[in-house]
ZATI-858066 format. One line per 4 residues: number of its first residue (from 1); their letters; for each residue x, y, z of C-alpha. Coordinates in Angstrom, 3 decimals. Layout:
<nodes>
NUM	A	X/Y/Z | ...
</nodes>
This chain:
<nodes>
1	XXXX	-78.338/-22.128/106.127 | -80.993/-21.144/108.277 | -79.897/-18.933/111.100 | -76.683/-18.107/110.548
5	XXXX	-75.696/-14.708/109.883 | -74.208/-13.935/106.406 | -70.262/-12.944/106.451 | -71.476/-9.580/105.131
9	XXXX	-73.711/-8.919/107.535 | -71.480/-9.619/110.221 | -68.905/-7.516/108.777 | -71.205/-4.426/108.656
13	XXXX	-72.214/-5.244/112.280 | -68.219/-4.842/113.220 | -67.293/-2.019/111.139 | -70.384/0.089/112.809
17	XXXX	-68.826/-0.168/115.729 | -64.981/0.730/114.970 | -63.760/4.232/115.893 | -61.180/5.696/113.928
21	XXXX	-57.466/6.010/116.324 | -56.052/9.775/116.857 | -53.757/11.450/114.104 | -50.027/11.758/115.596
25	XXXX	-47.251/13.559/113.676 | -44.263/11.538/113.471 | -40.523/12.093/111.798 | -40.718/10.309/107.936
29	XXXX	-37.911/7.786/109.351 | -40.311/6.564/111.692 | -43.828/6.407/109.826 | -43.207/2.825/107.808
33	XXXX	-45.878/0.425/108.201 | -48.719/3.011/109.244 | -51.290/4.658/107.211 | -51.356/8.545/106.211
37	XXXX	-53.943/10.829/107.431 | -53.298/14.148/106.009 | -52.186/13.896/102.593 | -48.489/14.950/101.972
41	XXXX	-48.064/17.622/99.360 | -44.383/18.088/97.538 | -42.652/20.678/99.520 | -39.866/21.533/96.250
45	XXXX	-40.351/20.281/92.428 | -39.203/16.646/91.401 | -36.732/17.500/89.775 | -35.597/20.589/92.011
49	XXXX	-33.645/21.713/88.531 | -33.008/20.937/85.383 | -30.417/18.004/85.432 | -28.133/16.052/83.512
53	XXXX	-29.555/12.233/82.515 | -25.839/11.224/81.468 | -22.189/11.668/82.067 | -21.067/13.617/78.973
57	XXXX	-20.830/17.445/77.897 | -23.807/20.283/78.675 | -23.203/21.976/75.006 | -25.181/24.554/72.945
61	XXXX	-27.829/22.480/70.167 | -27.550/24.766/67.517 | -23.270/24.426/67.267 | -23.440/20.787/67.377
65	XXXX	-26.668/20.260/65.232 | -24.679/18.844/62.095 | -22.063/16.834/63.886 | -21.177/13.402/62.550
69	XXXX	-17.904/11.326/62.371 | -17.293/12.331/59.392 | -17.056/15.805/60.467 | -17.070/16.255/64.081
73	XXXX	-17.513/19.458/65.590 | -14.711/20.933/68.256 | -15.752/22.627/71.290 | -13.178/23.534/74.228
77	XXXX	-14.591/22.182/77.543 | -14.311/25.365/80.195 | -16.034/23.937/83.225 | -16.614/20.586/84.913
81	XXXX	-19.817/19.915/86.982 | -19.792/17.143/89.403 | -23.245/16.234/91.323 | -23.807/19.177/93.936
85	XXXX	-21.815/21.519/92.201 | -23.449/24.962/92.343 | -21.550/26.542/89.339 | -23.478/27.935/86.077
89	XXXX	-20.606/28.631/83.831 | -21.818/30.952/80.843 | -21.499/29.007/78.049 | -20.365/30.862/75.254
93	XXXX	-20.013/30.188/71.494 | -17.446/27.187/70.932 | -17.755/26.270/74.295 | -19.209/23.001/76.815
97	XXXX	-19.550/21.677/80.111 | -18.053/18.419/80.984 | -21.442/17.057/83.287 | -22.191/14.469/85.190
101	XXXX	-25.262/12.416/85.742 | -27.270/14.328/88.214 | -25.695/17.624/88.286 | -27.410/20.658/87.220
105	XXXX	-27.392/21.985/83.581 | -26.170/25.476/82.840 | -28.591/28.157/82.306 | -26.814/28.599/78.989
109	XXXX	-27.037/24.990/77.468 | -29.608/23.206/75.853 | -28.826/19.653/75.150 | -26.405/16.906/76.539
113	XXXX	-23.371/14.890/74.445 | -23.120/12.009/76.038 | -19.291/10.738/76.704 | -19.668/8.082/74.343
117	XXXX	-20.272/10.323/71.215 | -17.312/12.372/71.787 | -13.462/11.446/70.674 | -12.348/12.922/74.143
121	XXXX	-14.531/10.755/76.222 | -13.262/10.864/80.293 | -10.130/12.006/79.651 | -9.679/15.417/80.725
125	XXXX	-11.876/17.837/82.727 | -10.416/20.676/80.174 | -9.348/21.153/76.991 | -10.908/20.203/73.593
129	XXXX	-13.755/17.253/72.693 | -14.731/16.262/69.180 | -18.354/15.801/69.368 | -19.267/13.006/66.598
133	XXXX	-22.945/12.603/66.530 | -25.673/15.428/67.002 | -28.110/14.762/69.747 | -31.665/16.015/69.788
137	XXXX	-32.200/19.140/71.359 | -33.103/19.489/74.758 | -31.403/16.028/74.951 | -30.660/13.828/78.134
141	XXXX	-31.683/17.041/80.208 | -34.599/16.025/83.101 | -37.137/18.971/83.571 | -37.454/20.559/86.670
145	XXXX	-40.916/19.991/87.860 | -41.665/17.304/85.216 | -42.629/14.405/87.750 | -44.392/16.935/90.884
149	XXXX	-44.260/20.555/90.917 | -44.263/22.026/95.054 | -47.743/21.881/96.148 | -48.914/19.103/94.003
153	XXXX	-50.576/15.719/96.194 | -47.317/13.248/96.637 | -49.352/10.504/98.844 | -52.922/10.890/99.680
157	XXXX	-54.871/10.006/102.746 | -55.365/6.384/104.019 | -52.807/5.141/102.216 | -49.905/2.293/103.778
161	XXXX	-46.544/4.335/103.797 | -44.218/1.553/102.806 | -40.617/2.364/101.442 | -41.567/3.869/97.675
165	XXXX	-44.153/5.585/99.121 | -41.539/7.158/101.879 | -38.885/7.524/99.388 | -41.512/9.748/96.828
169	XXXX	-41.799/11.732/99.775 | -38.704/12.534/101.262 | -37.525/13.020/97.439 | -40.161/15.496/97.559
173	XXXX	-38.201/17.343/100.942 | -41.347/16.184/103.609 | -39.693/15.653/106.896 | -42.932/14.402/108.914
177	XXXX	-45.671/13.063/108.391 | -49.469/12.903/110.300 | -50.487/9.667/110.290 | -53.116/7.040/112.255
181	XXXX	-52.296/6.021/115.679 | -51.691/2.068/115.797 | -54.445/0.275/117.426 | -53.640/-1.296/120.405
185	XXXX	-54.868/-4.658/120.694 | -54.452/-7.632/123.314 | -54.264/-10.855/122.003 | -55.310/-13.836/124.174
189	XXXX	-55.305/-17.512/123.727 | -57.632/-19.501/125.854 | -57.420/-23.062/126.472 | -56.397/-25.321/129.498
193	XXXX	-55.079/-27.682/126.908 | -52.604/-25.137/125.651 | -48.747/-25.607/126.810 | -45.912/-23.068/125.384
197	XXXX	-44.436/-24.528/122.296 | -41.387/-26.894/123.145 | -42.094/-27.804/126.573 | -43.226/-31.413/127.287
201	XXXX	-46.193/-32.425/126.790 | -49.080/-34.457/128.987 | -51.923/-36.723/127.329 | -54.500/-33.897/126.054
205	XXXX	-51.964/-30.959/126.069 | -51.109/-29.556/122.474 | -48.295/-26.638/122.082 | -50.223/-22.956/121.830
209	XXXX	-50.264/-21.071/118.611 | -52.745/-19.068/118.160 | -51.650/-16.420/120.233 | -48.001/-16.693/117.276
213	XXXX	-50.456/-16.669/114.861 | -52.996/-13.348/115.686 | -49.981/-11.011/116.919 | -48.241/-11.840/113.784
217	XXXX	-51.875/-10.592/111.580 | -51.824/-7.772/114.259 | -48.464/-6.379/113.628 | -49.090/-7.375/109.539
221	XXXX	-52.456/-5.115/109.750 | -50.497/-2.258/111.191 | -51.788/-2.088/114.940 | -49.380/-2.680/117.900
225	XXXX	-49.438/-5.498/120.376 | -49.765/-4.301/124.106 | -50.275/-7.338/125.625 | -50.090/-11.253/124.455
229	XXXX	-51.139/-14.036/126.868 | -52.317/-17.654/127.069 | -55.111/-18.097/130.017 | -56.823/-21.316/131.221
233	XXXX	-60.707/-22.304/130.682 | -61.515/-20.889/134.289 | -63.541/-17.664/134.297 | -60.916/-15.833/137.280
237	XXXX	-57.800/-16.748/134.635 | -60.001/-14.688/131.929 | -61.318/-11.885/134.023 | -57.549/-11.401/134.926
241	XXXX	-56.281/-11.180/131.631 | -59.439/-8.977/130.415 | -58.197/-6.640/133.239 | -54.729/-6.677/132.158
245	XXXX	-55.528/-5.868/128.787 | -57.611/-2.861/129.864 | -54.512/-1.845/132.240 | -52.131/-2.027/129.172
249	XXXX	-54.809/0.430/127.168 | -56.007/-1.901/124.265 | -58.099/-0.359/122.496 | -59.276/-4.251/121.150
253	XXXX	-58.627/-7.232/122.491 | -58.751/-10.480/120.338 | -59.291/-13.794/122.045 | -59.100/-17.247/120.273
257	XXXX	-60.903/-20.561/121.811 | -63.910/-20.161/124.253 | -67.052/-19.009/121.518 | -68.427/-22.589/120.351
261	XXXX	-71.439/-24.680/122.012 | -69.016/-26.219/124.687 | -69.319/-26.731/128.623 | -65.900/-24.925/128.995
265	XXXX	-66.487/-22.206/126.649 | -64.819/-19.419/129.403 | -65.319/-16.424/126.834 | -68.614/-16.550/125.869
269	XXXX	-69.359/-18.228/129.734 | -67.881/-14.773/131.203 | -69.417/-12.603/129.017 | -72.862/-14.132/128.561
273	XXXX	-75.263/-11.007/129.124 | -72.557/-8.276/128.054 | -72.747/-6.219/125.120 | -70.800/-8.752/123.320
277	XXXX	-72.964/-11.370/121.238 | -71.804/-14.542/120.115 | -73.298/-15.464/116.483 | -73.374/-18.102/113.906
281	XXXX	-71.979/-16.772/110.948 | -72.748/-18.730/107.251 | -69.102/-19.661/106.694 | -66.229/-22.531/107.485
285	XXXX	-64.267/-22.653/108.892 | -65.149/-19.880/111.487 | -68.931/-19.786/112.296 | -68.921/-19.742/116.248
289	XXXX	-68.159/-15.591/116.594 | -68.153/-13.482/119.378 | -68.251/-9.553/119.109 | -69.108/-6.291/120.954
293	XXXX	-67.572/-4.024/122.983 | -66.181/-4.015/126.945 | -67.591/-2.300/130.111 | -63.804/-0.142/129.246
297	XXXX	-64.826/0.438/125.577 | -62.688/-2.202/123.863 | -63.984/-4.424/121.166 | -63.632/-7.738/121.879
301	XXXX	-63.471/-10.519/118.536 | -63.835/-13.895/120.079 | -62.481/-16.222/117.728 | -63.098/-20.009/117.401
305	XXXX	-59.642/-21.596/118.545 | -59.142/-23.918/115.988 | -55.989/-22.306/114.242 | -57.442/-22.409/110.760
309	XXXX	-60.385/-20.809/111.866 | -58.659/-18.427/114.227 | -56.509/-17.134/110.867 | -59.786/-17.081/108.441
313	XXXX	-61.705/-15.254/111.444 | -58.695/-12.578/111.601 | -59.054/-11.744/107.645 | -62.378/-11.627/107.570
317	XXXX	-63.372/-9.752/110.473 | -60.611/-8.158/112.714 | -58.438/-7.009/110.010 | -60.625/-4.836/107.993
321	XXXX	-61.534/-3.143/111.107 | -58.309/-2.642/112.292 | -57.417/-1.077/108.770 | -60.950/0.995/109.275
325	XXXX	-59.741/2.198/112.361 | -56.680/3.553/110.386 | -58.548/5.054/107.930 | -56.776/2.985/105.451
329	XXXX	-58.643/3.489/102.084 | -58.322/-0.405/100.798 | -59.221/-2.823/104.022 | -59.378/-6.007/101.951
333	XXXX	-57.216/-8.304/100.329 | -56.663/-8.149/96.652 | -58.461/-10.970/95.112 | -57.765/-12.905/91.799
337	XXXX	-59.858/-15.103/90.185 | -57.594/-18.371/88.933 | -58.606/-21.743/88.028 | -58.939/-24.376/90.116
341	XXXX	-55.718/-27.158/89.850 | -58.170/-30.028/91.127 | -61.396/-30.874/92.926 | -62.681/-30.392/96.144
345	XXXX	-65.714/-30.558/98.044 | -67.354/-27.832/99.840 | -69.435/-27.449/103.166 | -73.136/-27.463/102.119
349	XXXX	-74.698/-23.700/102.765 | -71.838/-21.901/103.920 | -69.334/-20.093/102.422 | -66.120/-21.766/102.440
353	XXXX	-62.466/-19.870/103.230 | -60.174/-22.514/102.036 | -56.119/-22.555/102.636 | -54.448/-22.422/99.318
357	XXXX	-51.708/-22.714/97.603 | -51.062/-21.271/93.952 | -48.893/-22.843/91.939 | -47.414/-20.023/89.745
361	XXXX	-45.385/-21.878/87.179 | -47.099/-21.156/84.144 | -46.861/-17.451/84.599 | -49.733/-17.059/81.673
365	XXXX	-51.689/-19.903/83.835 | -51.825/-19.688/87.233 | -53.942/-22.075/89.311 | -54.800/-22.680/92.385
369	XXXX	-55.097/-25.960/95.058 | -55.585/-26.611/98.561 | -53.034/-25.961/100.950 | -53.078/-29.327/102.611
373	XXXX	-54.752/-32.766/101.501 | -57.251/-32.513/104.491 | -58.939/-29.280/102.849 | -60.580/-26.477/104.929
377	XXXX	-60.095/-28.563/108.200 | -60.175/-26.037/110.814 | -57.832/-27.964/112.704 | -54.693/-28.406/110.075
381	XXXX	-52.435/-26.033/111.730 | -49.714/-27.298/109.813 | -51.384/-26.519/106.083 | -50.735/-23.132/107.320
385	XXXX	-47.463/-22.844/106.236 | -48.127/-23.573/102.942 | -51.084/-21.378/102.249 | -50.182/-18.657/99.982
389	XXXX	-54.044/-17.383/100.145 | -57.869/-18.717/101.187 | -59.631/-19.775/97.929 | -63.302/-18.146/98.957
393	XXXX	-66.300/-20.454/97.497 | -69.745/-19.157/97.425 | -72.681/-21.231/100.161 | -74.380/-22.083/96.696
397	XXXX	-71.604/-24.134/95.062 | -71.602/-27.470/96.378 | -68.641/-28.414/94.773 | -64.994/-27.192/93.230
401	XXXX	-64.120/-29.012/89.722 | -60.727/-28.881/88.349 | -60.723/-26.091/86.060 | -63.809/-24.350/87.767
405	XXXX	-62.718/-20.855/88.068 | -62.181/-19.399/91.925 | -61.980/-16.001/93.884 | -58.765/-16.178/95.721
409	XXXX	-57.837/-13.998/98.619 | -54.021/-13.274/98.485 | -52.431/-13.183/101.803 | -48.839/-13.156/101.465
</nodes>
């Protein structure tokens, strides 16, 4: 369409501008949700020692090599080792181990008997087994070092520390870890419309959630909310709240509402003549778009205030550079391609960011549907509940067929 400006180049406009946060060094316990940036490298081997994959006896191959039921082989158990135990008995010829999952195999010992090919089984911590089948040698014995050896790359940089990757490393006996800063961002809702959710409401008021909506993305990207507000259209309610947000240090500030052609339009009214431009981008919903940075040096996304379009504006824009600004090494969504469950139409020259819902059912067939009968209506908050991911149609294709295949951005 012409002169709008394509999603990508928009994107590239926005991710110019980001500046990467400060690495901090915080305690493991405390570094969930934010992104590495030093890689961690395994401070002892995974294992730390050879260990024991089953409850049974730590024995000597070669003595039980030809043991069967039909002739079992007697060894007298000298030495029981629980988890933790630091004992390495000497195992000598005739002799086992009675071992338990975990604990570390003696020095002397080459394979594991599990309990259940014994006559003894649990019973006694000494005295005489019958083992009754030979294992393999070097059986049900983990190798020191065989998953990391010390030094080896556990996690590397820009990656989301989430609980496996925070268990790998603490298993791997890291105690801290550098990672990025969390953005801090302001979120503000404009609109003299906008009342808090559950109080009464006048003719022309509707309850406010976009501010809900972007602190929720804000915290989900990984960045911290320092401040959260809901201003009028006037421009002294916004100039305020621009001030507070510089007060509270955000480092971006996100503002839904105020960016379209309107006469109340109190973001791009204020800021008219700033360095932040307000563009038509070539998609829907979301085209109005404001973006630049603040006399302070915050970037400030204006987003359209219809909620649909707030939420597609967030993924497409203010998330990736959020995760940028992390140094995260993925900053988009994982996409699938599915089929489409029905038909839909699509807005003629722009790419379309559709709420969907995938129905999952036929786990060799998913496929994929609108979120809400209305379709891409910037306006259905409500669809929003529903919407699993955006099904993302190219400007060209004028129109979705059932069965047309479709890139879907997954969002939950």
């Amino acid at each position: 369409m012409s002169g709008l400006r394509s999603v990508e180049e928009q994107l590239a406009h926005v991710l110019a501008a980001v500046r990467p946060t400060p690495p901090v060094r915080v305690p493991l316990r405390d570094a969930a949700g934010s992104t590495l940036h030093d890689a961690l490298t395994a401070q002892v081997d995974i294992p730390v020692f050879d260990n024991s994959a089953m409850d049974g006896f730590a024995v000597r191959h070669a003595e039980v090599a030809d043991a069967a039921p039909e002739r079992p082989v007697h060894l007298t158990v000298v030495a029981d080792l629980p988890a933790g135990t630091e004992l390495d008995p000497d195992l000598e010829a005739g002799q086992a181990a009675r071992i338990m999952t975990g604990s570390p195999v003696p020095a002397s010992a080459d394979a594991i008997v599990p309990f259940e090919d014994t006559a003894a089984g649990l019973a006694d911590s000494l005295g005489e087994i019958a083992v009754l089948r030979a294992p393999q040698p070097a059986a049900h014995i983990r190798r020191r070092g065989a998953d990391l050896r010390a030094g080896e790359e556990v996690i590397a940089a820009g990656t989301l520390l989430t609980p496996l990757q925070l268990s790998a490393a603490a298993a791997a006996g890291i105690a801290e870890a550098v990672v990025a800063r969390r953005p801090r961002v302001a979120v503000v809702a404009t609109g003299s419309e906008l009342v808090p959710p559950g109080q009464p409401l006048r003719r022309g008021q509707i309850p406010e959630s976009n501010s809900e909506l972007l602190a929720g993305l804000v915290r989900d990207a990984g960045a911290a909310v320092v401040l959260r507000e809901t201003v009028d259209d006037t421009d002294a309610a916004f100039l305020a709240v621009l001030a507070a947000a510089a007060e509270a240090g955000a480092e971006v500030v996100v503002t839904s509402g105020g960016v379209s052609e309107g006469a109340f339009e109190v973001v791009k009214n204020v800021l008219s003549g700033s360095d932040v431009a307000f563009t038509k981008v070539s998609m829907q919903p979301g085209k109005p778009q404001g973006f630049g940075r603040l006399a302070d040096g915050a970037l400030l996304f204006g987003l359209p205030g219809n909620p649909v379009s707030s939420a597609v504006s967030f993924e497409v824009f203010v998330r990736p550079a959020l995760l940028r600004m992390q140094g995260r090494t993925r900053i988009h969504r994982p996409v699938l391609r599915l089929p489409a469950a029905i038909g839909w139409r699509t807005p003629p020259g722009r790419r379309q960011y559709l709420p969907a819902a995938i129905d999952q059912s036929d786990p060799a067939r998913w496929t994929v549907r609108p979120a809400t009968a209305g379709g891409s209506g910037s306006h259905l908050a409500g669809g929003l509940a529903r919407a699993e991911a955006y099904a993302v149609v190219p400007a060209e294709v004028g129109e979705v067929a059932a069965g047309d295949p479709v890139d879907v951005m997954l969002v939950s």
